[in-house]
N, C-alpha and C positions, 0 to 999 in steps of 0.2 A: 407490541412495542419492544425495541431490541434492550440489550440491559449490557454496561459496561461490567460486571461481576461476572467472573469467571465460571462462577459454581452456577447460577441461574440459568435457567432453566431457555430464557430467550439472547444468551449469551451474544451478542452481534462478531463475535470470531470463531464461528462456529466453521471449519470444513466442511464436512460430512460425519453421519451418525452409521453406526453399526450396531445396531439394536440396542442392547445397554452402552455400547461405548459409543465416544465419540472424538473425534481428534479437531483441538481448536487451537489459534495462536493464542497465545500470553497477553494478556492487557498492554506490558512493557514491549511490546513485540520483540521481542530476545529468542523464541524457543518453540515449538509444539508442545502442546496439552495433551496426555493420554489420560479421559476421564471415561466414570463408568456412572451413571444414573442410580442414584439412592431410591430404593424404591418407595422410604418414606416422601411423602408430596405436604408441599404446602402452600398456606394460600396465593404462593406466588407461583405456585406449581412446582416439577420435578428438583430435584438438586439433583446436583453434579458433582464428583470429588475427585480431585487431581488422584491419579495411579502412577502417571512418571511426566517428566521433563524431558526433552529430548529433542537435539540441535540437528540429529542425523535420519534420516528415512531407516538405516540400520537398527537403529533405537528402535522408534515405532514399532519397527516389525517384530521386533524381541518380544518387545510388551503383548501386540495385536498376536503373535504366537500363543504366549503363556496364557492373554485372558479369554482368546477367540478360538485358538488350534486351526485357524485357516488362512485364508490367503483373501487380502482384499485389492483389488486391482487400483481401489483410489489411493490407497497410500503407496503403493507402486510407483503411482503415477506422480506423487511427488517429487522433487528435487533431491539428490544426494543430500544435501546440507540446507537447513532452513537458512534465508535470508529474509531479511527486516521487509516489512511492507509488500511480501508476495502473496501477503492472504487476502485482497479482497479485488 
């Protein structure tokens, strides 16, 4: 079952995962989520915690630098500039 909660574990604006991280839209759809997986779990499973906000692919990739050191071709492949309702 998907979960409008951000941090949750079956988040429904989810992108794509990169092992601890994952990049999802904003509940408000305003923005990308750069979050990273709490390794505490609970009964609802994994948590997630926001690590940045970020309106630009440029962003993203600051962050996915600093917490990955690599290069991921799906945020690549994202748009210059997030726009409202291009995540599903």
């Amino acid at each position: 079952m998907t979960q409008h909660h951000e941090t949750s574990a079956n988040y429904e604006r989810v992108l794509f995962s990169l092992g601890r991280y994952r990049v999802a839209v904003c509940k408000d759809d305003l923005q990308w989520l750069f979050q990273q997986r709490v390794t505490v779990k609970t009964c609802a499973g994994a948590r997630w915690r926001n690590l940045g906000y970020c309106t630009t692919r440029n962003a993203l990739l600051r962050f996915q630098h600093k917490f990955l050191g690599l290069y991921s071709p799906e945020i690549g492949a994202l748009p210059e500039t997030f726009k409202a309702g291009g995540w599903n």
